[in-house]
C-alpha positions as a printed Julia matrix, in Angstrom:
283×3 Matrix{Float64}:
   0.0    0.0     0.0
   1.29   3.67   -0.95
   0.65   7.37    0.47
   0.12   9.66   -1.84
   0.17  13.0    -0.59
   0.58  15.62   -3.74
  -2.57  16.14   -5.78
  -0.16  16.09   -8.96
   0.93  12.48   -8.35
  -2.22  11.1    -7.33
  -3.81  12.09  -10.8
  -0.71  10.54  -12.62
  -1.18   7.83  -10.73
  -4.87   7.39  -11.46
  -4.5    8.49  -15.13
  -1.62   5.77  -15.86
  -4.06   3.22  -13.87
  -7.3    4.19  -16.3
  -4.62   3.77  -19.29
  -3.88   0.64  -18.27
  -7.64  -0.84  -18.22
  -7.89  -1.05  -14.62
 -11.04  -0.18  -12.9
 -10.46   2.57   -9.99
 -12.57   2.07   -6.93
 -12.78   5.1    -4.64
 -13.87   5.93   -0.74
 -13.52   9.42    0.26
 -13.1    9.91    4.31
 -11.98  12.52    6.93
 -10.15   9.25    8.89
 -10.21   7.89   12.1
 -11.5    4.97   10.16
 -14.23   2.46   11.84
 -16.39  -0.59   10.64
 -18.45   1.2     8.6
 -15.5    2.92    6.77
 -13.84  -0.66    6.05
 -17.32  -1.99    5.07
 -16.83   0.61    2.65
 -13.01  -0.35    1.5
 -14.35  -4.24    1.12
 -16.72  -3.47   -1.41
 -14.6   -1.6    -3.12
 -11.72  -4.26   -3.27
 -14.11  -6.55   -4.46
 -15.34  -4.09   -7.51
 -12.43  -2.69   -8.46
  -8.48  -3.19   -9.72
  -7.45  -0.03   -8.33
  -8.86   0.76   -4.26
  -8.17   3.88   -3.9
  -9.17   5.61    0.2
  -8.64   9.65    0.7
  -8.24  10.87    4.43
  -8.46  14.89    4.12
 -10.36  16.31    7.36
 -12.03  19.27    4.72
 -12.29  22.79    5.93
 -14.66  24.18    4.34
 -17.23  21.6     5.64
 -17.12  22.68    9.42
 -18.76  25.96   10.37
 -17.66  28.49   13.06
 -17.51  26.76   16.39
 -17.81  22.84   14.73
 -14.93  20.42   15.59
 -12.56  21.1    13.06
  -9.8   21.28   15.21
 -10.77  18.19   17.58
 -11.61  16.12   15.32
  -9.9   12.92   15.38
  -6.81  12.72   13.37
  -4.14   9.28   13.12
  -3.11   8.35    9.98
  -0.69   5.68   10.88
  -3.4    3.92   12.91
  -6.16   4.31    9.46
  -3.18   3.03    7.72
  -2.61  -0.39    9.41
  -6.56  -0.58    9.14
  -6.98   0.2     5.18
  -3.75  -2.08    4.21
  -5.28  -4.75    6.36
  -8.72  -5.08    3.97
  -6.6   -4.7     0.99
  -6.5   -0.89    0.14
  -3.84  -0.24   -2.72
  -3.07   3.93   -2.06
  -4.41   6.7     0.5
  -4.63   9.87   -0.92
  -4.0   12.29    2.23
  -3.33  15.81    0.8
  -2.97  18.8     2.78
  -5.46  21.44    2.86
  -2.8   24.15    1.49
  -2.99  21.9    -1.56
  -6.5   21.39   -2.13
  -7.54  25.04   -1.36
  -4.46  26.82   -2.46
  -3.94  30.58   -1.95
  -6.3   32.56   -3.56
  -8.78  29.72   -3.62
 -12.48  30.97   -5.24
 -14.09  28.22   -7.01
 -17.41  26.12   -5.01
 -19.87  23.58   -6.05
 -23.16  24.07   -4.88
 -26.19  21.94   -5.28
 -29.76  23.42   -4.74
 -32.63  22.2    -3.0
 -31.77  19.48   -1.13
 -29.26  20.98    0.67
 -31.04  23.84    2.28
 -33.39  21.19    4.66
 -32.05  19.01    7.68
 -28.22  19.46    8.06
 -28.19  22.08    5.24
 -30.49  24.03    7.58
 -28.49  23.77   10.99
 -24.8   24.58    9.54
 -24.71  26.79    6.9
 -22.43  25.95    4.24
 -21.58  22.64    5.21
 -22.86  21.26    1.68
 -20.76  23.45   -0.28
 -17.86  21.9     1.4
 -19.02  18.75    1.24
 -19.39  18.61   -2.73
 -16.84  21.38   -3.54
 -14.39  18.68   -2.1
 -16.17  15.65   -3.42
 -15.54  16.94   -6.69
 -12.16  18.03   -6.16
 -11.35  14.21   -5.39
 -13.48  12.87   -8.2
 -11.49  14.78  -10.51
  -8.13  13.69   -8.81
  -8.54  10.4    -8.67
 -11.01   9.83  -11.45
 -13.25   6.77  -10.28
 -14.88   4.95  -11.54
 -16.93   3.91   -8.78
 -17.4    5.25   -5.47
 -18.65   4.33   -2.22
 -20.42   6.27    0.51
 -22.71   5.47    3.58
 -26.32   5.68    4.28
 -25.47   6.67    7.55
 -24.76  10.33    6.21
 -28.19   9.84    3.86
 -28.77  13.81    2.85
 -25.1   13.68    1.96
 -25.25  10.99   -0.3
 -28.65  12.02   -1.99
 -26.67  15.62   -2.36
 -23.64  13.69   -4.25
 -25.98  11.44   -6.19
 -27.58  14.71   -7.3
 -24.55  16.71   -7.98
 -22.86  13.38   -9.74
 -26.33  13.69  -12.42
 -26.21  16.58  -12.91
 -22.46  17.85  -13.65
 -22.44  14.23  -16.17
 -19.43  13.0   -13.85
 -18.88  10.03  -15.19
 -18.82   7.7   -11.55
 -21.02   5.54  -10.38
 -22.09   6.46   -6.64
 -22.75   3.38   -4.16
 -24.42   3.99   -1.14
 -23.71   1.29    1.5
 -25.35   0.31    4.92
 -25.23   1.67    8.03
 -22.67  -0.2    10.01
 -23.9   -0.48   13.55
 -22.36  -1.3    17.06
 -24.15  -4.33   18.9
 -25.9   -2.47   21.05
 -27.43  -0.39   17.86
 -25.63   2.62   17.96
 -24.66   3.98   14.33
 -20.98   3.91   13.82
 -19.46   7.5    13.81
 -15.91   9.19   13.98
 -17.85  11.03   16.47
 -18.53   8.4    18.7
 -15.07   8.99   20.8
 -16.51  12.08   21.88
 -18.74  10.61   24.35
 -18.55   9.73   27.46
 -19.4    6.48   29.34
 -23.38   7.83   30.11
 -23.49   9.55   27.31
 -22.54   6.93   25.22
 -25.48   5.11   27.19
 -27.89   8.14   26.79
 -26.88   7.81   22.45
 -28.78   4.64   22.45
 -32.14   6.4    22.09
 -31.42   6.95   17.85
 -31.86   3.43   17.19
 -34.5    2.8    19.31
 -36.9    5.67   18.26
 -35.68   4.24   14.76
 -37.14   1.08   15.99
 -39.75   2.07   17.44
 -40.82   4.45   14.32
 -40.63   1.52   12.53
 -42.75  -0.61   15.13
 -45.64   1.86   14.53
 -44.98   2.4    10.99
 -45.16  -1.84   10.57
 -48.18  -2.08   12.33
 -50.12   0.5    10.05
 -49.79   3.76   11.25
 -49.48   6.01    8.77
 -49.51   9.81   10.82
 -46.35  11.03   10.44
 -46.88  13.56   13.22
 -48.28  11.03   15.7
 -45.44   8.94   14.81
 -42.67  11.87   15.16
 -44.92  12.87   18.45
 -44.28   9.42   20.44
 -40.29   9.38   19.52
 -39.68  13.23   19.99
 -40.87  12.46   23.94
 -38.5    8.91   23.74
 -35.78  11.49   23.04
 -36.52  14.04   25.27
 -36.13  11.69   28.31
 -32.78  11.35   28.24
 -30.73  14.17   30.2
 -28.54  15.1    27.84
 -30.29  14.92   24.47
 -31.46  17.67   22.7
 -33.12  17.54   19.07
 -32.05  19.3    15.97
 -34.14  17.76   13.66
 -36.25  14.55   13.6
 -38.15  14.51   10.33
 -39.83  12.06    8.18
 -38.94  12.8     4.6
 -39.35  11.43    0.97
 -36.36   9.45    0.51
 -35.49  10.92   -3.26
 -36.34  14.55   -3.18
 -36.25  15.06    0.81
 -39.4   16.84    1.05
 -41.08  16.32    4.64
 -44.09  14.03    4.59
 -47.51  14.14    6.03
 -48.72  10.53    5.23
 -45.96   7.32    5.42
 -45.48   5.36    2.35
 -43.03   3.03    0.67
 -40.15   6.18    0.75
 -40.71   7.85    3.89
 -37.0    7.93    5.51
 -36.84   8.85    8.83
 -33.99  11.31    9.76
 -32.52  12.42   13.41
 -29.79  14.62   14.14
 -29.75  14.53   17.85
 -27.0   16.57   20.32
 -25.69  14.39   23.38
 -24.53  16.7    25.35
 -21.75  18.46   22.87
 -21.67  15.74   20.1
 -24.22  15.84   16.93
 -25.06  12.57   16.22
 -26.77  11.81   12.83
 -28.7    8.44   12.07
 -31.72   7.5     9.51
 -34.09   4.71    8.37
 -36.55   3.79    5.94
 -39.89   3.15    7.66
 -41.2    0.21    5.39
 -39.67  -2.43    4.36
 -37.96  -2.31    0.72
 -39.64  -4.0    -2.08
């Protein structure tokens, strides 16, 4: 396995690849690498000649006061964990080299990022696909793998891949959970022992959404009603969104059907954790 750190070698490197017939497979990170990131790096070694993993902890995604600083950083220890499942390079650049001096060019996709996340920190999507398609057009995928976990993120990139004709195919993969239920997140470090406890309540207002939504209920606001007070029991928990949207176009629902996702961003104590669910069963 290689580190590549300078943007110009990484696209010779990808170019001379593509030349060669070999089929890139790509998963973009910020590190500190878990399950769900090497459930990510499997699929990709089994669909592609070339597995290619960036670690770059983006700027421009974190607003004023977010954890850009804190946020967990160790690339020898994401190293020993990507070679082990078979990764062939890491592309780690620096952020001098991605946003050089003088920097003034953004991506921004409309509509769907202006609701959940989009709505609580400003900016964050132009960061997120500004840099998406930075590394898209660095290492020149052919296929590319992202988690549900982060669903408004990869309906954003799914959009922005359509429409700008970038010619990679976007996977999203399944949430990768702990045993206890808890969606795996970089973030997860953050908490402490009872807090870690108190994080529980995601996945089981997810399951209990899903209880109600299984055995007919079709409300979304008596549904949202009976998890919002599941939440609000815990000490530390406080709700930035919990919404029940169309799973394609992310437009809150009134009635459930065979797309309603159901999204939570919840704040235990200091940490934002994300997690999501359809409500029906698929198919």
């Amino acid at each position: 396995m290689k580190i590549i750190r300078s943007v110009s070698e990484m696209q010779q490197r990808c170019l001379a690849a593509r030349e060669a017939g070999q089929r890139i497979a790509f998963v973009p990170t910020m590190g500190w690498l878990h399950e769900g990131h090497l459930s990510l790096l499997r699929e990709g070694r089994e669909r592609g000649d070339l597995l290619v993993l960036s670690i770059f902890v983006n700027p421009t995604q974190f607003g004023q006061g977010e954890d850009f600083e804190s946020y967990p950083r160790d690339l020898s220890r994401d190293a020993a964990l990507a070679e082990a499942v078979g990764t062939d390079i890491i592309f780690a650049p620096e952020a001098v080299d991605m946003y050089p001096r003088g920097y003034a060019s953004y991506v921004d996709v409309e509509g769907l990022t202006e609701v959940l996340c989009g709505a609580s920190r400003p900016g964050h999507f132009r960061g997120v696909t500004t840099v998406v398609t930075k590394l898209f057009t660095i290492v020149q995928p052919h296929i590319a793998f992202f988690g549900r976990k982060d669903f408004q993120q990869l309906a954003v990139i799914r959009r922005m891949t359509l429409d700008l004709n970038l010619p990679v195919e976007v996977v999203g993969m399944p949430i990768i959970r702990e045993a206890d239920g808890l969606a795996m997140s970089s973030r997860n470090v953050y908490l402490s022992d009872d807090q870690r406890r108190q994080a529980l309540v995601l996945s089981r207002s997810i399951a209990e959404a899903k209880r109600l939504a299984a055995g007919g209920e079709r409300d979304v606001a008596a549904i949202l009603a009976g998890i919002e007070e599941m939440i609000r029991v815990e000490p530390e928990a406080r709700i930035d969104y919990l919404q029940i949207c169309h799973q394609y176009t992310l437009a809150q629902q009134q009635r459930i059907d065979a797309d309603s996702v159901l999204l939570l961003a919840v704040f235990i104590g200091a940490t934002r954790l994300i997690d999501n669910s359809l409500l029906l069963p698929e198919g």
